[in-house]
DRENBAKOL-807982 format. One line per field, with one value per residue (C-alpha): residue in one letter; x, z, y. Coordinates in steps of 0.02 Angstrom, whole numbers, plus 50000, padded with zeros to 5 digits. Each point is the difference from the previous one (the first is absolute). Example, Ala and Ser with C-alpha at 12.3 -4.5 7.8 and 13.67 -1.06 7.14 Angstrom:
2
resn = c(A,S)
px = c(50615,50069)
pz = c(50390,49967)
py = c(49775,50172)
# end
This chain:
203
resn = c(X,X,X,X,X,X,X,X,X,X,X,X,X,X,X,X,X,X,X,X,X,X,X,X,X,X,X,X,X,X,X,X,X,X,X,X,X,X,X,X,X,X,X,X,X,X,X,X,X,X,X,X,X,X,X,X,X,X,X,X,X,X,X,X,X,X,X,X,X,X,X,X,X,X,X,X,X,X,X,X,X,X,X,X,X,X,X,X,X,X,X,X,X,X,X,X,X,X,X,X,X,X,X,X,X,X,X,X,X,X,X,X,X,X,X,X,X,X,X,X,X,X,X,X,X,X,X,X,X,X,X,X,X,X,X,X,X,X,X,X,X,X,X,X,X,X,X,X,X,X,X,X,X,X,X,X,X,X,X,X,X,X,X,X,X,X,X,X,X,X,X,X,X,X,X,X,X,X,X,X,X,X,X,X,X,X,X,X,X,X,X,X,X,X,X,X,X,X,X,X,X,X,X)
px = c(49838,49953,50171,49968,49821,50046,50190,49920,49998,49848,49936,49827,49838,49947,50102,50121,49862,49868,50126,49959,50126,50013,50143,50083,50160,50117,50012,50075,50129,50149,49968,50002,50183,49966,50168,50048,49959,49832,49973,50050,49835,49874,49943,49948,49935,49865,49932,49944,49809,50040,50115,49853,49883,50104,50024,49810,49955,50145,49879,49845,50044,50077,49830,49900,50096,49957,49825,50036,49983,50191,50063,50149,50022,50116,50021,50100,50056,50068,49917,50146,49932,49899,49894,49862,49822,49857,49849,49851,49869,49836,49870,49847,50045,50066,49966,49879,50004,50156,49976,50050,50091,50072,50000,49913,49949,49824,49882,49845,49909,49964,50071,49969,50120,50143,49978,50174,49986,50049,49993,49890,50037,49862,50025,50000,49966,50160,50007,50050,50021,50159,50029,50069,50187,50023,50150,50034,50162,49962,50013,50164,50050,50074,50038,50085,49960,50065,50029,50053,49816,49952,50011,50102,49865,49958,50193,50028,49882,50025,50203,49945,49913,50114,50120,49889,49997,50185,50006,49888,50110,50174,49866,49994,50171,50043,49894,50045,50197,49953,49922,50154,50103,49903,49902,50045,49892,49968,49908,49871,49852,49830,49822,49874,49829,49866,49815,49916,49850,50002,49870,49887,49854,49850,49883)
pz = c(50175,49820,49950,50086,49891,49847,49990,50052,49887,49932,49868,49908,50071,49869,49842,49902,49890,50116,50061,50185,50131,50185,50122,49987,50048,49896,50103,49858,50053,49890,50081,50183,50007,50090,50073,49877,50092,50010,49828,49944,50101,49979,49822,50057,50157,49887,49948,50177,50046,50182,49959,49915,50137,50101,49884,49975,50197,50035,49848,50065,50177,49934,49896,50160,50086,49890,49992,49830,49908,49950,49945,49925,49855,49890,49817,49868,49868,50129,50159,50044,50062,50145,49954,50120,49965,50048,50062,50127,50083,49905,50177,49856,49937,50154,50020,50151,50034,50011,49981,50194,49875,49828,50051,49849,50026,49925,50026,50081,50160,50087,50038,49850,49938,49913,49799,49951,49925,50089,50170,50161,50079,50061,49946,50153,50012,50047,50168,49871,49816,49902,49884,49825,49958,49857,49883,49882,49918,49850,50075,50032,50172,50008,49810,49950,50158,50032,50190,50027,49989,50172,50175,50110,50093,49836,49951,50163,49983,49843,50056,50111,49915,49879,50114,50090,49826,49972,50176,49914,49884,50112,50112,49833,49951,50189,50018,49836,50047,50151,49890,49885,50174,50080,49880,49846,49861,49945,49896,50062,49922,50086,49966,49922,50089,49847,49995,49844,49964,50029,49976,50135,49978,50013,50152)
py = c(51600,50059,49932,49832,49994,50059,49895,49833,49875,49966,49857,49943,49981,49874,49997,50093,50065,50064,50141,49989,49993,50010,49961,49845,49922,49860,49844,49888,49875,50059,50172,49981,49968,49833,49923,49866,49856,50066,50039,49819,49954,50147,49925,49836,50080,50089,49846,49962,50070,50007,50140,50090,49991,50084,50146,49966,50024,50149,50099,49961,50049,50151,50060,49935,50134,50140,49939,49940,50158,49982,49825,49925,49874,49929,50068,49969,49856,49875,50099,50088,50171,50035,50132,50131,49976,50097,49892,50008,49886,49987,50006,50026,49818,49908,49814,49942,49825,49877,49804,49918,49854,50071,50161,50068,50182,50053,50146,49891,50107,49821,49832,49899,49833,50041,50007,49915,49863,49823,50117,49967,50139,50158,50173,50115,50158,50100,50150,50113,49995,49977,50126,49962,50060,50093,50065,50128,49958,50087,50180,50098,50070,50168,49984,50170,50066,50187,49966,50191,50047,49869,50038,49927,49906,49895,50017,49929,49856,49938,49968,49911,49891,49975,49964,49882,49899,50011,49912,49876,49965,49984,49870,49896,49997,49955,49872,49929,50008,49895,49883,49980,49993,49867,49884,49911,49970,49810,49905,49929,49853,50036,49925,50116,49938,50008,49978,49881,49930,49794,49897,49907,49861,50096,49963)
# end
């Protein structure tokens, strides 16, 4: 198990220069080995945002799991590393009131209309508080770690959640071959709805 830990790969927390690194695994194109006829498509495929909210939602279910005091998140130039985060829930800070109509979250104690602009909706006061998510990419995990002096309960438990997050990673990379297998990307014109002032007669 200290093999598994201390042989993993591992990769930046931030940047180069901060010198902080935690597990991480390579999920660039030109590395997966993709079939061929794949690979012709995976480029264009990254242009497409539905294929990023699924990563998106298959990371946030995954740090919703482990009550989001371990997360995952994309590093790197072009994004091509997923990378282990340590994180939390802040309870001290955690919103109290949700608009029924925009949604907006707030910290008001009592049913009060909603204070986004253009919106008619009421602020109401939630059955239990939404904590705030925080991150802390800037901090290593297990960063020169000499794993012969754990025990091998916490031995135990970090493998496994490092190999919980290397399952994270195969999810992505499947779900992203079944994309290249089954869609195509296209070009496609859409209308951006915009609001503007105009001008009206005055009453």
């Amino acid at each position: 198990m200290a093999d598994f830990l201390a042989g993993h790969f591992r990769y930046n927390t931030m940047n180069s220069w901060n010198r902080s690194t935690s597990y991480a695994n390579c999920l660039k194109i030109h590395r997966l080995e993709l079939p061929e006829e794949i690979q012709q498509k995976a480029w264009d495929m990254l242009e497409c945002t539905e294929v990023y909210d699924v990563f998106n939602r298959l990371i946030r279910d995954w740090a919703d799991a482990h009550d989001w005091e371990w997360q995952a998140g994309f590093n790197g130039r072009s994004g091509g590393y997923l990378v282990l985060y340590r994180g939390g829930l802040d309870w001290k800070n955690a919103k109290t009131a949700r608009c029924d109509h925009c949604g907006k979250l707030t910290w008001h104690k009592q049913a009060t209309p909603c204070t986004s602009e253009y919106c008619n909706g009421i602020l109401q006061v939630l059955e239990k508080p939404k904590p705030q998510i925080f991150s802390q990419p800037g901090k290593p995990v297990d960063q020169d770690e000499d794993f012969s002096e754990w025990d091998i309960d916490a031995l135990r438990d970090r493998v496994q959640l490092v190999q919980e997050f290397d399952r994270l990673c195969d999810q992505i990379v499947d779900e992203f071959i079944h994309f290249c297998r089954n869609y195509d990307a296209v070009d496609s014109d859409i209308l951006v709805p915009k609001r503007v002032k105009v001008l009206e007669p005055a009453s």
